[in-house]
N, C-alpha and C positions, 0 to 999 in steps of 0.2 A: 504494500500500500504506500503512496506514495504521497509527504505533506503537503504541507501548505502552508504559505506567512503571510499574514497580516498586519500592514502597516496603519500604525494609528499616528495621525498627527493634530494637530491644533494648535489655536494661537494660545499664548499664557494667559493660563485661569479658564480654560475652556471645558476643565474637567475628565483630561486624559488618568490619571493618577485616578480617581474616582472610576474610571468604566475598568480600570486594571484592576482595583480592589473589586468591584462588583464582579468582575469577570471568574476570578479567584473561587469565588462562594458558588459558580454554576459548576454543575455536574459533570463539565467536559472533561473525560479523564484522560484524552491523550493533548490535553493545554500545556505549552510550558510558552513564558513569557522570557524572551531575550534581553540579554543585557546590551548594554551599551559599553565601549572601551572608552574612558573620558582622561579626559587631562588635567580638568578642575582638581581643585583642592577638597578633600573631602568636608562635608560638614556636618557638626557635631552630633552625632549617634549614629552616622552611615561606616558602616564595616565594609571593605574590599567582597567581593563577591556576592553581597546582599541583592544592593536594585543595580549595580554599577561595579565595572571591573575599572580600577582605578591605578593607571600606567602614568609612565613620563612621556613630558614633550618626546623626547628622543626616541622613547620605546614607540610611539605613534608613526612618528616622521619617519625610524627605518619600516616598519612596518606599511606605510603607504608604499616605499620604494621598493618593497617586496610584492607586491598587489596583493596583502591579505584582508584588506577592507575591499566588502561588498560597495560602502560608500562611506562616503565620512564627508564631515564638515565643523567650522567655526562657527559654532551657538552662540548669541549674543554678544558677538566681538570678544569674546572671554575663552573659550576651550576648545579642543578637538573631541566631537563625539562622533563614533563610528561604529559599523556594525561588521564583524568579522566574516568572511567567507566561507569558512571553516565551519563555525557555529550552525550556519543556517544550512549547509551540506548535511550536516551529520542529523537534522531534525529533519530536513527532506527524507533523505534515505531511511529513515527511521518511524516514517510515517508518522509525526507530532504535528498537531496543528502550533503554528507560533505567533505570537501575536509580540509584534517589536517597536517602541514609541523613537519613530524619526523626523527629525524636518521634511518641511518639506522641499528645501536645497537639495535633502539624501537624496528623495524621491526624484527629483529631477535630474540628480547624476547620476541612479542610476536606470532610469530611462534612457538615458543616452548615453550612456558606455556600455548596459547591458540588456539589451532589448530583446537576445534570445531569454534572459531571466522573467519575463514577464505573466510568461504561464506558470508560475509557482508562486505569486502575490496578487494579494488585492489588499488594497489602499480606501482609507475614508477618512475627513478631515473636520474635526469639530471645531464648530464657529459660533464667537460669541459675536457681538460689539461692540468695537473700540471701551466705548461707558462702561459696560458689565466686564469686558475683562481687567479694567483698571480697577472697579470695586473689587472684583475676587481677589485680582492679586494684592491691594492693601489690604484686603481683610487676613492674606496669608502671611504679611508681612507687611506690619503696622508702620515699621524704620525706614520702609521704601524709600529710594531717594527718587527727586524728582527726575535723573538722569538717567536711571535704569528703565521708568517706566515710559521714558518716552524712547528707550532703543526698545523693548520692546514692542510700543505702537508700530512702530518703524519696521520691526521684521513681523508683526500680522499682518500690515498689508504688503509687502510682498509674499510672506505664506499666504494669502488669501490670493491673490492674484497668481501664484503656482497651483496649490491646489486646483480651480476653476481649469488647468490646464492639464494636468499629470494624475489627479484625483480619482478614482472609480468612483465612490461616493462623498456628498459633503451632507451634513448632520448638522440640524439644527442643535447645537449645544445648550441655548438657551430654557430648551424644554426639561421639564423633570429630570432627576438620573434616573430613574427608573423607564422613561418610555426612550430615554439616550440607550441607556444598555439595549432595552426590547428593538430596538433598532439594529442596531450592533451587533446583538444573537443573531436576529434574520439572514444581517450578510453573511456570518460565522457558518451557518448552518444551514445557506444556501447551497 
């Protein structure tokens, strides 16, 4: 049997971290959710191998120059986050459904470096409002500075404007989590 990846993306506060927990609690017993290789600095109560495999600049950059990123990119003008090629082979061949949170930059690089890969993903992007995702994300983080949140208004609407192009589906975020997820099962279990 042969997997399948699902990519979740959105813009910040759009409630990706919330459909992964709710996804957790359904019954899908061949789910596993991928990690990301990041370059960020950890933060406070995140462990190496938890939500995030957590490498150096260096170990990333040789790692590009080896092609062992599926794709990868600069989140927020701050970090390299990327998805290993390795990982998502070995849950292919192993027939796991995977469900892996990317940009949508990933999505579009790898559209276009790898567009035999396309039959083994599908893609859906939840979208808030500019408005509602500044309230979520001060509600996640009250310290917010005024700088961060306007990089990133800046990269939803260019996620917003990839999505619309690279997208399979986009998802009102704004609705319940609960009719978010019921949406979400549908494409899973389509």
């Amino acid at each position: 049997m042969q997997g399948h990846l699902y990519f979740i993306m959105g813009v910040s506060g759009s409630g990706k971290w919330t459909i992964r927990t709710n996804l957790q609690n359904q019954e899908i017993w061949n789910l596993d959710f991928l990690k990301s290789y990041v370059t960020r600095e950890m933060r406070p109560g995140e462990e190496n191998g938890d939500q995030y495999w957590f490498i150096s600049k260096q170990e990333f950059e040789s790692g590009i120059e080896n092609n062992e990123f599926l794709e990868y990119e600069i989140n927020h003008k701050v970090a390299y986050y990327g998805t290993k090629k390795s990982d998502v082979d070995t849950g292919l061949k192993n027939g796991r459904i995977m469900l892996k949170e990317i940009d949508t930059k990933g999505l579009k690089q790898l559209s276009e470096n790898h567009p035999e890969f396309k039959q083994h993903y599908t893609s859906f992007f939840l979208n808030v409002s500019n408005q509602e995702m500044t309230r979520r994300y001060l509600e996640r983080h009250p310290e917010g500075c005024e700088n961060d949140i306007k990089n990133r208004l800046e990269s939803a609407s260019l996620e917003r404007q990839q999505a619309e192009k690279y997208c399979d589906y986009i998802i009102d975020a704004s609705q319940s989590p609960e009719q978010v997820l019921k949406e979400v099962l549908e494409i899973i279990k389509h």
